[in-house]
N, C-alpha and C positions, 0 to 999 in steps of 0.2 A: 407279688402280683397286686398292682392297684385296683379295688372295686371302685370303680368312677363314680357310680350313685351315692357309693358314701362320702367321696372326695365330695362331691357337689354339694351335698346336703351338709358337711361339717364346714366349709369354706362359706356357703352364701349363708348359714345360720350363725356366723361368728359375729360378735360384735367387733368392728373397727373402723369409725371415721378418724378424719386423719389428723395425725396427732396422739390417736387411740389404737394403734395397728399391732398391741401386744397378743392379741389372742390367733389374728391369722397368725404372724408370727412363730410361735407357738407350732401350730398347726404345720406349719411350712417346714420346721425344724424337725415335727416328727417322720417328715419322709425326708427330708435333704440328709438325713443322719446316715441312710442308709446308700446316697449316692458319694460325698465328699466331703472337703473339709468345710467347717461350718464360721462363720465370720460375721462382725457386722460395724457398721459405720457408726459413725458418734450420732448420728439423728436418731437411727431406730431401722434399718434396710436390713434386710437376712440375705447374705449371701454365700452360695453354694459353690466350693470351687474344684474344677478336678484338672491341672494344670501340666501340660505337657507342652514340647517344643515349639507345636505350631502359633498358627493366632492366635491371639486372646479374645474371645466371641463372646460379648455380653445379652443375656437376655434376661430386659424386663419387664415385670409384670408388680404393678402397686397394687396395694395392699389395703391401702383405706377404700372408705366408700363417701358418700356425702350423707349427710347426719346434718344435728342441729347442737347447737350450744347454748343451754342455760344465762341468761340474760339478766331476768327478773322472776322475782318469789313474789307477788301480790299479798297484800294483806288478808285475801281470802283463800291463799295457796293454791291457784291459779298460775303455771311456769309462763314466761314469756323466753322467746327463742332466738340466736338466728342462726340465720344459715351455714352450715361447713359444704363448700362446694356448690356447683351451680342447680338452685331449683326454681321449677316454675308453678307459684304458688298456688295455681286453681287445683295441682294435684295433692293436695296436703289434708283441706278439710274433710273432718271426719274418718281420720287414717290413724291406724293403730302404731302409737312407738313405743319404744325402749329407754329405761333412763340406766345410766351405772354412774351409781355413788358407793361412797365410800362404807354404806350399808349394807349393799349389793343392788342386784336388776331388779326396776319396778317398770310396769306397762301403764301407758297411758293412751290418751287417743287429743288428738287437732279437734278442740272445739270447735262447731257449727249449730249456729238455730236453724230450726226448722225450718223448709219454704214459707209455709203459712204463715209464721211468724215475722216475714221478711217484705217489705215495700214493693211494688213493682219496681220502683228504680232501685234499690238496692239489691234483686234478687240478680240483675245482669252486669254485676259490679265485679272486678276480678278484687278479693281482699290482698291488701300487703299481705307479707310475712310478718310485719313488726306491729301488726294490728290480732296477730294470732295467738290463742293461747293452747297450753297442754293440761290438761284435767288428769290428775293419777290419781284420782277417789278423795277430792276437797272435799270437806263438808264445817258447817261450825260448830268449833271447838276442835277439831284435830288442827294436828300442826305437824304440815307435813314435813317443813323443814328440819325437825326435832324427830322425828317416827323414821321416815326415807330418807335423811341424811341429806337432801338437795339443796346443793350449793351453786353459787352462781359458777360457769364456766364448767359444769358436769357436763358430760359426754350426754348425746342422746342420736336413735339410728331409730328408722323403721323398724316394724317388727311384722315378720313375714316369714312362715314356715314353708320350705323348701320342696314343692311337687314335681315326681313326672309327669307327665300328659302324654297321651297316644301318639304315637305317629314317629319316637324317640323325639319329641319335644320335652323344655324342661323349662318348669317354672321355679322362678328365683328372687329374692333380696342380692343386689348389688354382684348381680356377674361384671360389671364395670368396678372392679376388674376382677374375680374372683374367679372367672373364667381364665384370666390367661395365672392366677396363682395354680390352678388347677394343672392346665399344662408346662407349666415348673416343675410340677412334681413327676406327671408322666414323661417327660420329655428327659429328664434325670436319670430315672429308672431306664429308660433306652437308651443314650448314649452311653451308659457304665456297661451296654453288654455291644457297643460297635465299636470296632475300631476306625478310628479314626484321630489325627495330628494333633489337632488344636488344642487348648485351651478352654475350658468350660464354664462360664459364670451363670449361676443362675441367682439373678437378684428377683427380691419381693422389697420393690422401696416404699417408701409412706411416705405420705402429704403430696401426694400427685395434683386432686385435686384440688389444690389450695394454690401452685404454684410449682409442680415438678420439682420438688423441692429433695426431694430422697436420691429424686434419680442426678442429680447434679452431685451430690456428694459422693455416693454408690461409686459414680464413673470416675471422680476424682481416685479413689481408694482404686479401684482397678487399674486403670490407664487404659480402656479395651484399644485393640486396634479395628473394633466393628461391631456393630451392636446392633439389636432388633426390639422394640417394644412389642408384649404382646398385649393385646387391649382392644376393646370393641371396637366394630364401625356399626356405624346406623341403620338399623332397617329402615327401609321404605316401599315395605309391602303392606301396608293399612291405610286407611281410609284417610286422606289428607296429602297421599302422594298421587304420582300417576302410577299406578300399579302394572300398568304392562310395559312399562319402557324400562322402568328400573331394574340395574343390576343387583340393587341392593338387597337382595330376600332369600329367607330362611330359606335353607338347602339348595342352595347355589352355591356352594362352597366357601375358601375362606377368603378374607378382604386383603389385597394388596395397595395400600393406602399411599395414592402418587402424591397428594398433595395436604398436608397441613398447615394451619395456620403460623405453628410455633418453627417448620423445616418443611425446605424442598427437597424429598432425599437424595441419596447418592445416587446418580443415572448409572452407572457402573453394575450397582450393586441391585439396584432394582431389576433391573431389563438383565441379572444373571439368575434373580430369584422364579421372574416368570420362566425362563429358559427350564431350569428347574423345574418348575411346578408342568409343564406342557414334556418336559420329557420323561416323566412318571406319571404323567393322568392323571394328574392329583386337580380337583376341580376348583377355581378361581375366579376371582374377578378383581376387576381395578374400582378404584372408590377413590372420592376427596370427604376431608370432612374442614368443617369449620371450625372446630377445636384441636386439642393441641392431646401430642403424647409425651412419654420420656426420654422418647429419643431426641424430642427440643433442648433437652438441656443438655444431652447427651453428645450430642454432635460438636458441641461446642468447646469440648474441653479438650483441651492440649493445644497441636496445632489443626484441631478437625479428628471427628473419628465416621466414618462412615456407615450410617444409619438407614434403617427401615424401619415402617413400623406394620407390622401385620393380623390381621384379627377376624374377628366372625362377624355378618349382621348380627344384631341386636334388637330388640324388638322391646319399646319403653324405656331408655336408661334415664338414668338421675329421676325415679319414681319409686313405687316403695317394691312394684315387681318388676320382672325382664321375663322375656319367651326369647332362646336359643335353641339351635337344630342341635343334634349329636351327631350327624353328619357333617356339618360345619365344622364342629371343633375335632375330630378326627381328621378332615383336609387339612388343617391350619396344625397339629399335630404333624400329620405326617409332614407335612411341606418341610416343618422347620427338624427334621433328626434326617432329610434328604440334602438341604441345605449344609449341615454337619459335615453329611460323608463328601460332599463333594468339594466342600469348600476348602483345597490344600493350600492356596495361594491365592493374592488379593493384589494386585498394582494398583499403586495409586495414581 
């Protein structure tokens, strides 16, 4: 029996942007151990397999998160950073991160001067990222490169301890995507006790956001004949959308994602998911996003593999927190071990 509070709090408190995905990993392996057999690709992908006659059904869910990478050491040991994955820099100053060298984890925080200290025209200025620094406790005469081990090209991630909120809301560091590793795990534990034909993959790939790069190798190693990312869609229930038109918001169920940038999916396979999801009551909606899942890469390999991608509103991704419903990831849960049992045949 999975306690989901702990899943949540061990996955969004792990360290791994991508490139660094050994610790979910890790984490992913101590529940897949208990669903099948355990595998993994030459990048660094964990994959879960429990293979039977029917399809071969791949679901993925990545593993890194977006972090920053060590750059410059200053001669007053001041880090200079950039980017792993997409950020938008006004949310950075003054934010508490995580560095891991080869000393172990040291915390720091995005230098910012004070307002008062700042010009009227400088205080309405968005700052680059390549203008920002990280402070881990410089001061003169330590040397932090010799004490903290901080090397150019070290890993560094937000650091954000993992809460519930009322209402089954849950705050988090990087459910993009630790949420759907999360339902790799539960969704494992349930189809080992149904029956049903198929073929079982549960991937957690890395380097998603850097270029879907896990999940293009993963699917290589597999060959699925059908696959499903699971991965956020966007909330647009706060202040800066239209709040009453939007299907996008928390406890509206889970996202059925028609259009991405990286794939248009399979009409077949989509319009049998919703069929699906309306003949269990299982609650839903339809969504586009402007970015890309692993099913982009996914779909592309062989001669075509028939792809969906499915997920929960999200509320803040690529920040240092997220607010997700448990509602939400229970539809987007059940939808996809409904999807399983009924899925005995696929024409293409």
């Amino acid at each position: 029996m999975i306690k989901r509070e702990e899943l949540f709090k061990s996955l969004t408190e792990a360290f791994g942007p991508s490139g660094f995905e050994k610790e979910v990993s890790e984490i992913l392996k101590t529940y897949f151990s208990y669903v099948g057999e355990i595998v993994y690709d030459r990048l660094g992908s964990i994959i879960c397999k429990r293979e039977k006659k029917g399809l071969k059904i791949m679901f993925a869910a990545h593993m890194d998160e977006v972090g920053f990478l060590v750059s410059k050491i200053t001669k007053e040991g001041y880090v200079q950073f950039l980017p792993i994955g997409g950020w938008y820099s006004q949310v950075l100053l003054g934010s508490p991160v995580k560095i891991r060298t080869y000393k172990g984890d040291f915390l720091g925080v995005i230098g910012a001067k004070p307002p008062h200290e700042l010009p009227e025209e400088e205080r309405n200025k968005v700052i680059p990222i390549e203008k920002m620094y990280i402070d881990f406790g410089t001061f003169d005469g330590f040397d932090i490169s010799k004490e903290f081990g901080i090397r150019i090209g070290d890993p560094i991630i937000p650091f954000f301890n993992y809460q519930k909120l009322p209402n089954n809301l849950h705050l988090g560091k990087a459910w993009d995507d630790r949420f759907g590793c999360a339902i790799l795990c539960e969704l494992g534990y349930a189809l080992k006790e149904i029956d049903h034909p198929n073929s079982i993959y549960l991937v957690g790939t890395c380097q998603e956001e850097v270029g879907l790069r896990g999940a293009r190798t993963a699917a290589e190693f597999i060959k699925p004949d059908i696959a499903f990312a699971i991965d956020v869609s966007i909330a647009r229930d706060y202040p800066g959308y239209s709040l009453k038109e939007t299907p996008e918001r928390l406890k509206n169920g889970c996202a059925i994602i028609t259009y991405d940038v990286t794939m248009i999916p399979n009409i077949k396979l989509r319009d049998f998911v919703i069929e699906i999801a309306e003949k269990y009551s299982i609650k839903y909606h339809l969504t586009t996003i402007r970015g890309g899942y692993d099913t982009g890469a996914i779909h592309l390999k062989g001669i075509g593999v028939p792809s969906l991608a499915i997920g929960i509103p999200t509320r803040y991704i690529h920040s240092h927190c997220g607010i997700i419903a448990e509602e939400d990831y229970i539809a987007c849960l059940n939808l996809l071990i409904k999807i399983c049992e009924n899925l005995e045949d696929f024409s293409f």
